[in-house]
N, C-alpha and C positions, 0 to 999 in steps of 0.2 A: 248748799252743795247738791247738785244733784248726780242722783243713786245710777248708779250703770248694771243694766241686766244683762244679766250673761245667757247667750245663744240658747244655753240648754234650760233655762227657766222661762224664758220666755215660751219655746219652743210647749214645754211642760204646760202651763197654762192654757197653750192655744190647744193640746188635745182634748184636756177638761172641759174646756168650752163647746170646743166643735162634736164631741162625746154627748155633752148635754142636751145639746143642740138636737140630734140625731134621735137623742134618748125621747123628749120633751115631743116629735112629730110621730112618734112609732115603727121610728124606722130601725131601732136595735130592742125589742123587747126584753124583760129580767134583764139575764147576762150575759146577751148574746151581740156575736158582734166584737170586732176588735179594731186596734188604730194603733199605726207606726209613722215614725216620722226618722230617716236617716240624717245626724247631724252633719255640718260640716266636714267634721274628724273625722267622718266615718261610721260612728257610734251611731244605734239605734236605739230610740224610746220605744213604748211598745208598751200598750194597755194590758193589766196582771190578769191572770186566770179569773173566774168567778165571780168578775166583778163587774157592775151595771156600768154601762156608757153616760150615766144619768147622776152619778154620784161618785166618779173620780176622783182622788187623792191626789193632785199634781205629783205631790212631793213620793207617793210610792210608786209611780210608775215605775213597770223594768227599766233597768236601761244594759243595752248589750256592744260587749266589741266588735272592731267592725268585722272578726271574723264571724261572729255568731255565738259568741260566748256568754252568758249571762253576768252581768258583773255586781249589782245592786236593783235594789227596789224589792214590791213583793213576786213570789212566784209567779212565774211567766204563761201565758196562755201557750194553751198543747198545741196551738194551732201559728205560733212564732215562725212554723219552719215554713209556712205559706210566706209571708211578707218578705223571710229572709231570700225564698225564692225568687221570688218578685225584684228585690235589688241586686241577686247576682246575674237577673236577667234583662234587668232593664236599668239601665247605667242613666239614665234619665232620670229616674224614679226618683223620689226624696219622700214620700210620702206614699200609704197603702190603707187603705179603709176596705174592711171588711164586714158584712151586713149580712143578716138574715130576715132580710126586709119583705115581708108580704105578697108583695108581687112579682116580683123579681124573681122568687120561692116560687112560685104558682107558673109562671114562665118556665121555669128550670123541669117541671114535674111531665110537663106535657110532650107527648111521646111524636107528635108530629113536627116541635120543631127543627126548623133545620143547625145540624148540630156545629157547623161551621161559623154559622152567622146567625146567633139566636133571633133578634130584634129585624126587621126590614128599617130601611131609613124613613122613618115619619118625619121628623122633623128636622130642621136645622141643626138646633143646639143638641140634640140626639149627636147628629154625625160630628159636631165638631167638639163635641167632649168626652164622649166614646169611641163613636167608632165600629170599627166589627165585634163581635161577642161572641168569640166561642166557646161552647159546652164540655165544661169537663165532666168525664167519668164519675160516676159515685165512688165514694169511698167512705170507710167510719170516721167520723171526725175524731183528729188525731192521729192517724192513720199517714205514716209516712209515706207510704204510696203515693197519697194525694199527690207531693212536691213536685215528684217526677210526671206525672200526669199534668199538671199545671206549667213546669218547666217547658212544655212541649210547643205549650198555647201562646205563652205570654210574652214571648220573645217577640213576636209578631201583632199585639194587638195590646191596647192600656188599661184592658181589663178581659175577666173572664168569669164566666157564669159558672160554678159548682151546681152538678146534678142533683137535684133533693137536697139543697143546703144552701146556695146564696152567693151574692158577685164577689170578686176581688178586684179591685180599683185602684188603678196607681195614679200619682200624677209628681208631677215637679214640685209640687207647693202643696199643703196640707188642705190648701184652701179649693183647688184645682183639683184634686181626689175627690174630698167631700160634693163637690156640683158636681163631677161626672156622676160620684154613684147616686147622688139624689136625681141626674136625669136620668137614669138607669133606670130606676123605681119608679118617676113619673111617665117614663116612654112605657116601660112594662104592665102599666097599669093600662096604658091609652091602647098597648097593643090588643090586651084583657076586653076592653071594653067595646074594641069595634070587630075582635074576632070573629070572623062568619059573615062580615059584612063587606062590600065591593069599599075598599082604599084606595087610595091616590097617593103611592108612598111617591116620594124623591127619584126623579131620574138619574141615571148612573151618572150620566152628563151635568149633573146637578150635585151628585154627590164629589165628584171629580173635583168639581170648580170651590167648593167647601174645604176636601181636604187639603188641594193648594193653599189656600190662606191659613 
């Protein structure tokens, strides 16, 4: 007889994994860092407080209504009201990965860049799974202000850089979040490593004909 998995176990697993994943390259160090995935219904999974991306519980993930209600699992991470903003602003979204990834971080800190459009377009797969990047404001983590600060950005672009703290990445698929924000963190790194020197970023004419496809 074979066993039939239901939406939301499946779904459970694949953040554990994709978690680990993230955890295992350095790109969520300790306990930082979180992962949402909007079900079907509505309902939102959603990685607990305090807990490593590296060593997941499938089974105690939050899980929340699709107002924003807490419904089961363990205590929710202080920073839930990010991703919750994220799906009532981006009706696409089904999925939100949150990092405090190294370079990205290191990006976010430096006072010359442009606050519109962190990144220049380097690369290809840059523009086509990002996109623009814009800089939100600092704030304490936790700190509800952030939403509305973020609310502002995200309407218009599939991710957005937190000031002194790290991206927030949306995508349709859990799988399509996690490769934008790992090209996030690898363009961030390339952007790190040739700063100060003459680039050859992407013509607009070139970023144009990308975004079309």
């Amino acid at each position: 007889m074979i066993a039939i998995i239901s939406e939301e176990t499946k779904v459970r697993d694949e953040i554990a994994s994709v978690g680990r994943s993230l955890f295992d390259r350095g790109l969520s160090p300790g306990s930082t860092g979180n992962i949402s995935v909007r079900l079907s219904s509505g309902e939102v999974l959603m990685t607990p407080t305090n807990a490593s991306l590296g060593t997941l519980d499938a089974n105690r993930i939050s899980r929340f209504s699709a107002e924003g209600v807490h419904l089961e699992g363990d205590k929710p991470t202080k920073e839930a009201f990010l991703h919750q903003c994220v799906y009532c602003n981006r009706r696409a979204a089904n999925a939100v990965v949150h990092l405090h990834s190294t370079h990205a971080v290191a990006l976010s800190i430096l006072p010359e860049i442009n606050r519109a459009d962190a990144l220049p377009p380097l690369t290809a797969y840059y523009v086509m799974r990002v996109g623009r990047l814009p800089i939100v404001d600092y704030f304490p983590p936790g700190d509800v202000r952030l939403a509305a600060a973020v609310q502002l950005k995200i309407s218009h672009a599939r991710a957005v850089l937190l000031a002194n703290h790290g991206p927030v990445v949306s995508g349709k698929s859990l799988l399509e979040a996690q490769y934008a924000a790992e090209e996030l963190e690898e363009t961030a790194k390339l952007y790190l490593l040739v700063r100060g020197l003459k680039v050859s970023s992407l013509t607009q004419a070139q970023v144009d004909e990308l975004s079309r496809g």
